[in-house]
C-alpha positions as CSV (number, residue, x, y, z in Angstrom):
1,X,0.0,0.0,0.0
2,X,1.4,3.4,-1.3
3,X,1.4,5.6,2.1
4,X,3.6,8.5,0.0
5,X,2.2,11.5,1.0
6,X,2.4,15.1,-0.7
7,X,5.2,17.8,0.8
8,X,3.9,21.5,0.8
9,X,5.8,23.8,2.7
10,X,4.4,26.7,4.4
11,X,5.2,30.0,5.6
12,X,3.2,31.5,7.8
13,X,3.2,35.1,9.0
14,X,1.5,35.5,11.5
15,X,2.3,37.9,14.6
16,X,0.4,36.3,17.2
17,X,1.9,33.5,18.7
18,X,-1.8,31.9,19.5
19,X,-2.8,32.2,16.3
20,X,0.0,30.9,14.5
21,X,-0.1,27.7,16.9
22,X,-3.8,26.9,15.7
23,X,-3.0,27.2,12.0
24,X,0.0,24.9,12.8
25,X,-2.3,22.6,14.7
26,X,-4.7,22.1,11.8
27,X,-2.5,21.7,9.0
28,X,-1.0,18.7,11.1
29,X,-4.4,16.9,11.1
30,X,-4.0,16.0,7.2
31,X,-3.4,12.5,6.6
32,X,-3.1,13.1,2.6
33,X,-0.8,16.4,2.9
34,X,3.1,16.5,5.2
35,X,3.0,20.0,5.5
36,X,6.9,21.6,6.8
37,X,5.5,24.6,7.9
38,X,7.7,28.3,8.9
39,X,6.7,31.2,11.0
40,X,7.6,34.1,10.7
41,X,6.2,36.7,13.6
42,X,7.3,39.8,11.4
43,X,7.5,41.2,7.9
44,X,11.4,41.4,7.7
45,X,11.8,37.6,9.0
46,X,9.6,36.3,6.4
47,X,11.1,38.2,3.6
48,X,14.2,36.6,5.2
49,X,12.6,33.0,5.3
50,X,11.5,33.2,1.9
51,X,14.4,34.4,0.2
52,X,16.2,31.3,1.5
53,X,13.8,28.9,0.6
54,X,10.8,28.0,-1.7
55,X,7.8,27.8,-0.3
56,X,4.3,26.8,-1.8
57,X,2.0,29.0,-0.3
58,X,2.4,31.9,1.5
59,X,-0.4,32.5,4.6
60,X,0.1,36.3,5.7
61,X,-1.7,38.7,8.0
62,X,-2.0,42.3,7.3
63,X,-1.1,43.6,10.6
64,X,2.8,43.0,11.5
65,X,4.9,44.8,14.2
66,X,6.8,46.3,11.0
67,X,4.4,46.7,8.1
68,X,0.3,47.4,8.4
69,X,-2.6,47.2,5.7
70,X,-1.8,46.4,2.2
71,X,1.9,47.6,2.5
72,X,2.2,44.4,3.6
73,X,1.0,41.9,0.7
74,X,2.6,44.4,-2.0
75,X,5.7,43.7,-0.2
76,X,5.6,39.8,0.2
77,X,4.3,39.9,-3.5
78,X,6.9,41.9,-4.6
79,X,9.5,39.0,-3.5
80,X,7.2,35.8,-3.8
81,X,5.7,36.7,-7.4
82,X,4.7,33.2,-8.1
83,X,4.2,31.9,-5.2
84,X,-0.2,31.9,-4.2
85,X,-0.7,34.3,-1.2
86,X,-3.6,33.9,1.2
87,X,-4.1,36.4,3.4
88,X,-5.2,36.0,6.8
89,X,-7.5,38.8,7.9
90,X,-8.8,40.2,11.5
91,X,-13.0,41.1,11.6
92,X,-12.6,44.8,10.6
93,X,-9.8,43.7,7.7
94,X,-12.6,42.3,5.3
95,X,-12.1,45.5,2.5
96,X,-7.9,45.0,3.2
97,X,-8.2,41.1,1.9
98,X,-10.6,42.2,-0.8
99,X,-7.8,44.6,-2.1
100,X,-5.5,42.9,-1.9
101,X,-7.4,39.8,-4.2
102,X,-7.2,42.8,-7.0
103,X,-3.8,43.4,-6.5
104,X,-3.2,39.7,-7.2
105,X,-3.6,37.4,-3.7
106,X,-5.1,33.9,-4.2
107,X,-7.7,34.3,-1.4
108,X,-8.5,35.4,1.9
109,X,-9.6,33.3,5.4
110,X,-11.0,35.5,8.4
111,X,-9.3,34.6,11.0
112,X,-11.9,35.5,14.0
113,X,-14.1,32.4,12.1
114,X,-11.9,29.5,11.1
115,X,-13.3,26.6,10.2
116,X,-11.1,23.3,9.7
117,X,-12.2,22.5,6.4
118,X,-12.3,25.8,4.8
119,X,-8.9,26.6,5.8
120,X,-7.3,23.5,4.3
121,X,-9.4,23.2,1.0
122,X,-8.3,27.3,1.1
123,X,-4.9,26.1,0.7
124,X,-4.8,23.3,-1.3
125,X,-7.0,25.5,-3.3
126,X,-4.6,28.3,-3.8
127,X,-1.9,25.9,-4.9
128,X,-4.1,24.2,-7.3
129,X,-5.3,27.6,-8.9
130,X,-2.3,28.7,-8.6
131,X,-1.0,25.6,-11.0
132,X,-3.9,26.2,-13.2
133,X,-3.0,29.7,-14.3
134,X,0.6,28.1,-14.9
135,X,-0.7,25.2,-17.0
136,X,-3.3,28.0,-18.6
137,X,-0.4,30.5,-19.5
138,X,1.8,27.2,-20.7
139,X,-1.7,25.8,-23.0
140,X,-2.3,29.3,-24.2
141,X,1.4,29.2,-25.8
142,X,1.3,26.1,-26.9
143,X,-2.6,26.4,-28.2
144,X,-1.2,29.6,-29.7
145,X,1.9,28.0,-31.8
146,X,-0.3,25.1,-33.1
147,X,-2.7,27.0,-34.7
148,X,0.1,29.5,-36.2
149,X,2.0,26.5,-37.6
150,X,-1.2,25.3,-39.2
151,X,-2.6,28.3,-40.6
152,X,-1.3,27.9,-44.1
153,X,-3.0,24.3,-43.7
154,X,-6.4,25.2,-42.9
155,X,-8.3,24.9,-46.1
156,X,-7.4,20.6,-46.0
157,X,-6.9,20.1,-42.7
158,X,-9.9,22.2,-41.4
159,X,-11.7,19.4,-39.0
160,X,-8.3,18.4,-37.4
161,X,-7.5,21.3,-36.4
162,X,-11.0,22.1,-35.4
163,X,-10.3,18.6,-33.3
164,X,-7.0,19.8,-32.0
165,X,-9.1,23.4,-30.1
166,X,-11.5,21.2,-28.9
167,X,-9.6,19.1,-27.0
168,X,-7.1,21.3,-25.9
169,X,-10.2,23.8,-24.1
170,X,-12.4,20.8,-23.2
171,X,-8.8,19.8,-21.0
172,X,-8.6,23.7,-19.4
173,X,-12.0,23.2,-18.8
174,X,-11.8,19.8,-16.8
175,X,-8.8,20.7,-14.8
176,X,-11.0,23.4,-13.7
177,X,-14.1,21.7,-12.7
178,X,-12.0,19.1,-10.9
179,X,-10.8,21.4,-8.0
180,X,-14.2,23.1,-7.6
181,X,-16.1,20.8,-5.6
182,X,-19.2,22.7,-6.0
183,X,-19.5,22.9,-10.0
184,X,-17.6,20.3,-11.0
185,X,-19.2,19.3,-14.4
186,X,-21.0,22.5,-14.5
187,X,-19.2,24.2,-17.5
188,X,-19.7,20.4,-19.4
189,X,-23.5,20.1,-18.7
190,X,-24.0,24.0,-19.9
191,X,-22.7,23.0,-22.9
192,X,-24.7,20.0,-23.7
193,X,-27.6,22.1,-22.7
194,X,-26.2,25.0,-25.3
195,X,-25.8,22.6,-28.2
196,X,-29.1,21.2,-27.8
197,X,-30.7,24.7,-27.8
198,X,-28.3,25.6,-30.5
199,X,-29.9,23.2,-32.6
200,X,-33.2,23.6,-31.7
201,X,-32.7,27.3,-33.2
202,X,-31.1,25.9,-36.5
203,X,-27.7,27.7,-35.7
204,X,-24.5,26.6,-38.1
205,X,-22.2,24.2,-37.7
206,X,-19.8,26.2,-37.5
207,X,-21.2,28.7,-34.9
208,X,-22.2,25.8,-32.7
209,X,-18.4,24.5,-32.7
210,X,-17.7,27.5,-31.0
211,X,-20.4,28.1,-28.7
212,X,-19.3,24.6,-27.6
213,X,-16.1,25.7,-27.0
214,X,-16.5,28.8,-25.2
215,X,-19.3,27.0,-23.1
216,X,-16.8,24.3,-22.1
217,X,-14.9,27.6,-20.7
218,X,-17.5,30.1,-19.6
219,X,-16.7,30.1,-16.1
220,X,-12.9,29.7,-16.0
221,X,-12.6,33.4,-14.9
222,X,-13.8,32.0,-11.5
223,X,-10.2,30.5,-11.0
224,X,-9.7,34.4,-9.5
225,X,-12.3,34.1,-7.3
226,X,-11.4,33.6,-3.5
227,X,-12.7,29.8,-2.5
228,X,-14.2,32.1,0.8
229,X,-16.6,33.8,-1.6
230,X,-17.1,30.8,-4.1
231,X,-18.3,28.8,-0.9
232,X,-20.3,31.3,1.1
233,X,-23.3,29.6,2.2
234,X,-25.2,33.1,2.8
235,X,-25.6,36.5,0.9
236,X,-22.7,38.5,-0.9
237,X,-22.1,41.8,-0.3
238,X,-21.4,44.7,-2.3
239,X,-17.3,44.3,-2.8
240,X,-17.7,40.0,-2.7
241,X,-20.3,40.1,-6.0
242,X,-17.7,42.6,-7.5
243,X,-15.3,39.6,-7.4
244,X,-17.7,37.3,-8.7
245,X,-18.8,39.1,-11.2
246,X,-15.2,40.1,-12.5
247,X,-15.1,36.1,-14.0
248,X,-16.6,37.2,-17.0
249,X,-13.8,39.7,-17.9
250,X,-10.9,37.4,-16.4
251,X,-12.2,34.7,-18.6
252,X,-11.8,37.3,-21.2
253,X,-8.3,38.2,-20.3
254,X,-7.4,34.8,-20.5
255,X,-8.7,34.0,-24.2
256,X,-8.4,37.3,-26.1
257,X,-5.2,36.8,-27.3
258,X,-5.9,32.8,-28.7
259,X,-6.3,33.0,-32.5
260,X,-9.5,30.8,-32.8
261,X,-12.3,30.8,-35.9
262,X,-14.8,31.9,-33.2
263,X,-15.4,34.7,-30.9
264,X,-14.6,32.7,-28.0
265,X,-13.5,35.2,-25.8
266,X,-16.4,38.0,-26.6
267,X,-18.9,34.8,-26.2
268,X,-17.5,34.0,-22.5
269,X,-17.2,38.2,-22.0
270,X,-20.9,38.7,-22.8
271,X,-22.5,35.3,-21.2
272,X,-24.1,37.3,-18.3
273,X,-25.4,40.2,-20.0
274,X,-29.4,40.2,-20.1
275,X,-31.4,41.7,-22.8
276,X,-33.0,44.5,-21.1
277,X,-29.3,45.6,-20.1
278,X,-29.3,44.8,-16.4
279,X,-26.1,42.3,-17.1
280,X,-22.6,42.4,-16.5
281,X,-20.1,43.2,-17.2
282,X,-20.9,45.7,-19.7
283,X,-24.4,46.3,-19.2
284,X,-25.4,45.3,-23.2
285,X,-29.0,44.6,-24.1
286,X,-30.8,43.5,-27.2
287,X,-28.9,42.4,-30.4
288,X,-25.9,43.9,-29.0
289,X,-25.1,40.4,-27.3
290,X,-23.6,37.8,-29.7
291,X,-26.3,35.3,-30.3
292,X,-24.2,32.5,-28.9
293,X,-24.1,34.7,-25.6
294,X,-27.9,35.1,-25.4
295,X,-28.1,31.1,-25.5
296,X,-25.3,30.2,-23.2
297,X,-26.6,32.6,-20.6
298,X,-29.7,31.1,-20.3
299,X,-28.1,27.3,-20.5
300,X,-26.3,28.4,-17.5
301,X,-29.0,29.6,-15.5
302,X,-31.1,26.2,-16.1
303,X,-28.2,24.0,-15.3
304,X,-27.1,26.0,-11.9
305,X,-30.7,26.5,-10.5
306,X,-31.4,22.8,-11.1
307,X,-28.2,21.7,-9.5
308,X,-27.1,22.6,-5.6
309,X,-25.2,25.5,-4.6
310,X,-23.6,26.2,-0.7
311,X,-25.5,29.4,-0.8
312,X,-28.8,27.4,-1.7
313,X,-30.8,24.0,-2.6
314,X,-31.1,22.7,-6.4
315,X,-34.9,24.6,-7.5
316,X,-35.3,21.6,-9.7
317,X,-35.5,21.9,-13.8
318,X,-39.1,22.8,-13.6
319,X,-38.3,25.4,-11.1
320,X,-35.2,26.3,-14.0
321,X,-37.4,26.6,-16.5
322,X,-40.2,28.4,-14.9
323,X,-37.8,31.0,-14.1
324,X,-36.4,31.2,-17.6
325,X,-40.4,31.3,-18.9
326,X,-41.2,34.3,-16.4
327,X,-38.1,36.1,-17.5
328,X,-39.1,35.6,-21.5
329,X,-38.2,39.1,-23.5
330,X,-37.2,40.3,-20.1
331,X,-33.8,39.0,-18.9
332,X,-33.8,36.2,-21.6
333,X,-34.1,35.8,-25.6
334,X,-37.7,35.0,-26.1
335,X,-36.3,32.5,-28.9
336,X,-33.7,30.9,-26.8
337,X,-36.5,30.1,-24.3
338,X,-38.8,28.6,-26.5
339,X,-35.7,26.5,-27.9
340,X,-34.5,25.5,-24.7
341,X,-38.4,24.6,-23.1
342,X,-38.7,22.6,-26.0
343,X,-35.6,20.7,-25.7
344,X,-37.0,19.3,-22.3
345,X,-40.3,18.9,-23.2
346,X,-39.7,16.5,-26.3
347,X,-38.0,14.9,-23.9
348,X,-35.2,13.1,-25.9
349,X,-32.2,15.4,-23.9
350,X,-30.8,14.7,-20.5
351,X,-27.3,15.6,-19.6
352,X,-25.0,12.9,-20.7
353,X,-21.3,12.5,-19.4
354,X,-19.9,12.4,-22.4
355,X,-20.0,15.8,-24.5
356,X,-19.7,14.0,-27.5
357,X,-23.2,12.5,-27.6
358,X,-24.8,15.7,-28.1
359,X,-22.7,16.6,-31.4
């Protein structure tokens, strides 16, 4: 029996000794993860610490003997650039850890409310995110020198390389929906759901290929999402629905620059815009939303009311598609609605696991 278990190490800085001792206490409970942990009690001892070593994650609180507020992150960034930051925050410090998540930290834990399993799926979630944005940068290159060197061969070898994009962002899209708990097979089933409605319509061939595409992506903008909001079991506020909200544009950032046939990016930028123009991110209403948008948008609402979220039960795909029906020519495409109700109530589509069976 393999009993190998995973090293991470661990710098924590912390400037309470009590503190520091419970963080050190829980990490030990792991029986999967042997985390070699360092503590550092102020901001000149943990720029020391780190310059000697490499650490995994960084855990740091804002508040230090020699450094206060966001001084603090910019200047553990500033040395650990690739290295995920979580910062540890005090109950007035919520608006600190929030900034510093725009200036580039991985996520944020309040320290007057630890819970066991947030903190450590906290960490292990930083590291994984923070491996995902590697791999994503490292895809993005290599996604970006395949279709380059086929280019001149795109008349013949069209469907191959149509093949090659869709298994490339069908794999960013699993690695994603493996470390989310909460949505794993989310971005997969939307895009069943988008095809079906896609054909339903009569769209192209070609337009569905990359609706298919960008719904197998739609949500990986959420990898800059702190796991404290993604998992909130009650209501936002104001500056935590900013964050959420900002997926659509980071999922933007990440695909602009990718050469595809489609619009992928603008499809995954305009997926929760709304028809009247009470959307995000830029507020776009009417025919000004790409088609492909208008459908996925309301895929994605079916699929996450009918499935279970921390901040609420599954409604049930009636309770989806009443909401959908009530919303006609409000929020939603009054064709897209009709497409999608009648998808269901033929009968002959269910979410499969395989993606494939809906081509």
């Amino acid at each position: 029996m393999n009993t190998t278990r995973e090293n991470i190490n661990v710098l924590i800085v912390e400037d309470d000794p009590h503190s520091a001792e419970l963080y050190q206490r829980i990490l030990k409970i792991s029986e999967k993860i042997s985390f070699k942990v360092k503590w550092a009690d102020c901001l000149a001892k943990a720029l020391e610490y780190e310059r000697s070593r490499a650490f995994d994650v960084i855990l740091s609180d804002l508040s230090l003997p020699d450094s206060h507020g966001l001084n603090t992150f910019l200047k553990v960034r500033e040395q650990a650039q690739d290295t995920p930051i979580i910062i540890l925050t005090g109950s007035d410090d919520d608006a600190l850890a929030l900034q510093s998540i725009g200036e580039g930290a991985q996520d944020y834990i309040a320290k007057d409310k630890i819970d066991q399993y947030i903190f450590m799926r906290a960490i292990t979630y930083a590291i994984e995110r923070s491996r995902i944005q590697k791999d994503l940068r490292n895809a993005k290159k290599d996604l970006e020198v395949k279709i380059k060197e086929r280019t001149f061969e795109l008349r013949t070898e069209k469907d191959k390389l149509e093949r090659i994009l869709v298994e490339t962002v069908r794999a960013l899209g699993s690695s994603l929906d493996k470390r989310d708990p909460y949505t794993a097979g989310h971005q997969r089933r939307v895009a069943q759901l988008s095809v079906a409605i896609a054909k339903n319509i009569g769209l192209s061939e070609a337009a569905i290929s990359g609706l298919l595409l960008a719904a197998l992506v739609h949500d990986i903008g959420k990898i800059g999402v702190p796991l404290e909001i993604l998992v909130k079991p009650s209501q936002l506020n104001e500056n935590e629905m900013k964050l959420v909200r900002a997926h659509s544009e980071i999922g933007y950032d990440i695909l602009k620059d990718i050469e595809f046939p489609w619009p992928i990016a603008q499809i995954v930028f305009q997926h929760h815009e709304r028809i009247d123009g009470s959307g995000y991110p830029q507020g776009l209403s009417g025919d000004k939303i790409l088609l492909e948008s208008r459908i996925l948008g309301v895929a994605d609402v079916v699929e996450a009311m009918s499935s279970h979220r921390p901040y609420r039960p599954a409604v049930g795909m009636k309770g989806a598609l009443e909401e959908i029906s009530r919303n006609r020519g409000i929020l939603y495409e009054p064709g897209v609605v009709d497409a999608c109700s009648e998808v269901f109530r033929k009968g002959d589509f269910r979410f499969e696991e395989s993606l494939m069976a809906q081509r």
